[in-house]
C-alpha positions as CSV (number, residue, x, y, z in Angstrom):
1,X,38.6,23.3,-7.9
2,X,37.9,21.9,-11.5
3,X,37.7,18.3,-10.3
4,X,35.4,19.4,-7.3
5,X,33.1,21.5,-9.8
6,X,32.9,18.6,-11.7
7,X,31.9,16.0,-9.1
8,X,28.9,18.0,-8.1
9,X,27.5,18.4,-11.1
10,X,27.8,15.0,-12.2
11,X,26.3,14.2,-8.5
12,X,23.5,16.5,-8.7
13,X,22.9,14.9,-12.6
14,X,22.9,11.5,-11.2
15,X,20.3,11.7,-8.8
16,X,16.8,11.1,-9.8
17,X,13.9,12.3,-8.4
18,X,11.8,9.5,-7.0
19,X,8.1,8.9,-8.0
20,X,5.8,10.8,-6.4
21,X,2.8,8.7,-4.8
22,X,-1.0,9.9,-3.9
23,X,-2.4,7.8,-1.7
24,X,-6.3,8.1,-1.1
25,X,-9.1,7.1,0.6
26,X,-7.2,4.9,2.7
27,X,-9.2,2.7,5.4
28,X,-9.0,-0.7,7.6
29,X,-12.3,-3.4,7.5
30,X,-12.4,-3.5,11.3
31,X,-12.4,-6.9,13.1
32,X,-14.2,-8.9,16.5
33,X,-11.8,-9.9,19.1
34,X,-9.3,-12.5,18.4
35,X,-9.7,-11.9,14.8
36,X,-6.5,-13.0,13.0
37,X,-6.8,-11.4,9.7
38,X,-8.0,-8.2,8.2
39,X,-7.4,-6.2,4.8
40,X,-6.3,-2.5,4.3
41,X,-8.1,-0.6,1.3
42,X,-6.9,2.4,-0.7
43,X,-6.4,4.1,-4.1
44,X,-2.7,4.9,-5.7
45,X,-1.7,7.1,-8.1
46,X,2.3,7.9,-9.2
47,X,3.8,9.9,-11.8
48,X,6.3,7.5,-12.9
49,X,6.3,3.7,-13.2
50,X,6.4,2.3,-9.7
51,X,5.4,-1.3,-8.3
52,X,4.2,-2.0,-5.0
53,X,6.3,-4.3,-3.3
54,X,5.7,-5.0,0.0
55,X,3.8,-3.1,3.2
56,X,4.1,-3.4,7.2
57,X,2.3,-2.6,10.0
58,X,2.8,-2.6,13.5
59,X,-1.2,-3.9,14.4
60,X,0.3,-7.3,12.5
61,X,3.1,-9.9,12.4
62,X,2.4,-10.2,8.8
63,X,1.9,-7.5,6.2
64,X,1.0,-9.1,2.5
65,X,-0.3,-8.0,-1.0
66,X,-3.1,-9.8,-2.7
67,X,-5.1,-10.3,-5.3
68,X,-9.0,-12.5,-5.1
69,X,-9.3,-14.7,-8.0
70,X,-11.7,-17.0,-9.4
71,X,-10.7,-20.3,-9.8
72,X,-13.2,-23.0,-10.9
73,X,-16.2,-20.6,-9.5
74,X,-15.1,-20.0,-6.1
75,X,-13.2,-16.7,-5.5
76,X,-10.0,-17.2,-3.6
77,X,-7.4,-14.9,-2.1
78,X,-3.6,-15.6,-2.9
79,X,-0.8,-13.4,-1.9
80,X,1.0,-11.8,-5.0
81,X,4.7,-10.2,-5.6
82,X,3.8,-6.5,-6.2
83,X,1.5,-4.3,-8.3
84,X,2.3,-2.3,-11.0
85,X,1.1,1.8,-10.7
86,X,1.1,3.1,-14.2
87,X,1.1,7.0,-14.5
88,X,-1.9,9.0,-15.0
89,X,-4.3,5.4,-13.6
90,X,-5.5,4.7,-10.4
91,X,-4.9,1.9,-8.6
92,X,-7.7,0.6,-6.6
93,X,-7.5,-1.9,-3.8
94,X,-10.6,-2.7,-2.8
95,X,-12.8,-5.7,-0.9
96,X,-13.0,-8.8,-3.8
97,X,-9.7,-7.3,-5.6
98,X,-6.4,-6.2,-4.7
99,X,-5.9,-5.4,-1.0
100,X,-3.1,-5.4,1.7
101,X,-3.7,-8.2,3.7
102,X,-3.1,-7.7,7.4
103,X,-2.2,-10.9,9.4
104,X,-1.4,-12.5,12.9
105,X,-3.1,-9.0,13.9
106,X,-1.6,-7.7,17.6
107,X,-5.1,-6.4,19.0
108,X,-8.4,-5.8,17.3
109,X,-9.4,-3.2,14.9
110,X,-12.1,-1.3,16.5
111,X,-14.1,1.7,14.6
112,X,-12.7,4.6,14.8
113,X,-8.8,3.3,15.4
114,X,-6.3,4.1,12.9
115,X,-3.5,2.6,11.4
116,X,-0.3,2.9,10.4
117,X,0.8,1.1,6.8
118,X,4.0,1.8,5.8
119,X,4.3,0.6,1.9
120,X,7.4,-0.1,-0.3
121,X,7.5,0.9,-3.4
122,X,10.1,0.4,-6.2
123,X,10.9,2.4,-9.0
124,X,11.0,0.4,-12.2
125,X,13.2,2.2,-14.0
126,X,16.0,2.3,-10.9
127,X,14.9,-1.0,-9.2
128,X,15.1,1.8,-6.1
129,X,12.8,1.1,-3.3
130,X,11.7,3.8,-0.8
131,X,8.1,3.8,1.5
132,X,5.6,5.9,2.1
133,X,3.4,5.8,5.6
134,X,-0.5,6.4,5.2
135,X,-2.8,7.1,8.5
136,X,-5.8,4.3,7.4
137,X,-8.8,4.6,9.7
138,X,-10.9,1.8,10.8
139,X,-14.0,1.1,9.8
140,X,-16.5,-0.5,12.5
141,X,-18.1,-3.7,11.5
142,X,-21.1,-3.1,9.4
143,X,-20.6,0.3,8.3
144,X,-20.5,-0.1,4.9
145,X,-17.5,-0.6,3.3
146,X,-15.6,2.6,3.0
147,X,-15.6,5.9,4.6
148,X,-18.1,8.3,3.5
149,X,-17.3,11.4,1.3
150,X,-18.9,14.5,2.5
């Protein structure tokens, strides 16, 4: 009974809580018909150190994170390994910065759809990975580029 009493608290020690992640303002620049390529928009938040690592959706057969750049005055896109989400910051990903990059879309993204982005994140400490799903809506062509705040 000792040994058992034991191994649960030890257990119940071992096991850390993950990061908890707050995921805002999430939205989709919509697209024309037979548009390839699109890119999902958000804030993060965490209260731990956590790194985005990767995201998926089922609108695309390719889900990447990038970053835009400028390189010898023109601004160019290139897919990076992660971001970092430092505690008590926001992370913003946003048209000319950081985005999730949705590619070899399924169908096109039409005002008023929403969709589903699942994204991985890793704990730095742990090296753990676990996802989280956010709802993004679609924003119709020419609307601005976010949803309005009312």
């Amino acid at each position: 009974m000792k040994k058992l009493t034991l191994s649960l608290i030890l257990l119940t020690t071992a096991v850390v809580a993950q990061a908890q992640i707050t995921i805002t303002d999430a939205w989709v620049r919509g697209t024309v018909p037979m548009q390839q390529a699109s890119g999902a928009f958000m804030q993060l938040s965490a209260d731990k150190d956590t790194r985005l690592v990767a995201a998926k959706s089922p609108v695309a057969n390719v889900v990447e994170i990038h970053e835009m750049v400028m390189d010898n005055n023109i601004m160019k896109m290139r897919q990076i390994p992660g971001l970092d989400i430092v505690p008590g910051r926001v992370l913003e990903l946003k048209p000319g910065g950081y985005h999730v990059m949705l590619i070899e879309l399924k169908q096109q993204l039409k005002g008023g759809d929403v969709v589903p982005i699942t994204l991985v994140f890793e704990d730095t400490a742990t090296k753990k990975q676990f996802t989280q799903e956010v709802q993004a809506p679609v924003t119709a062509l020419g609307a601005g580029n976010m949803p309005m705040k009312h």
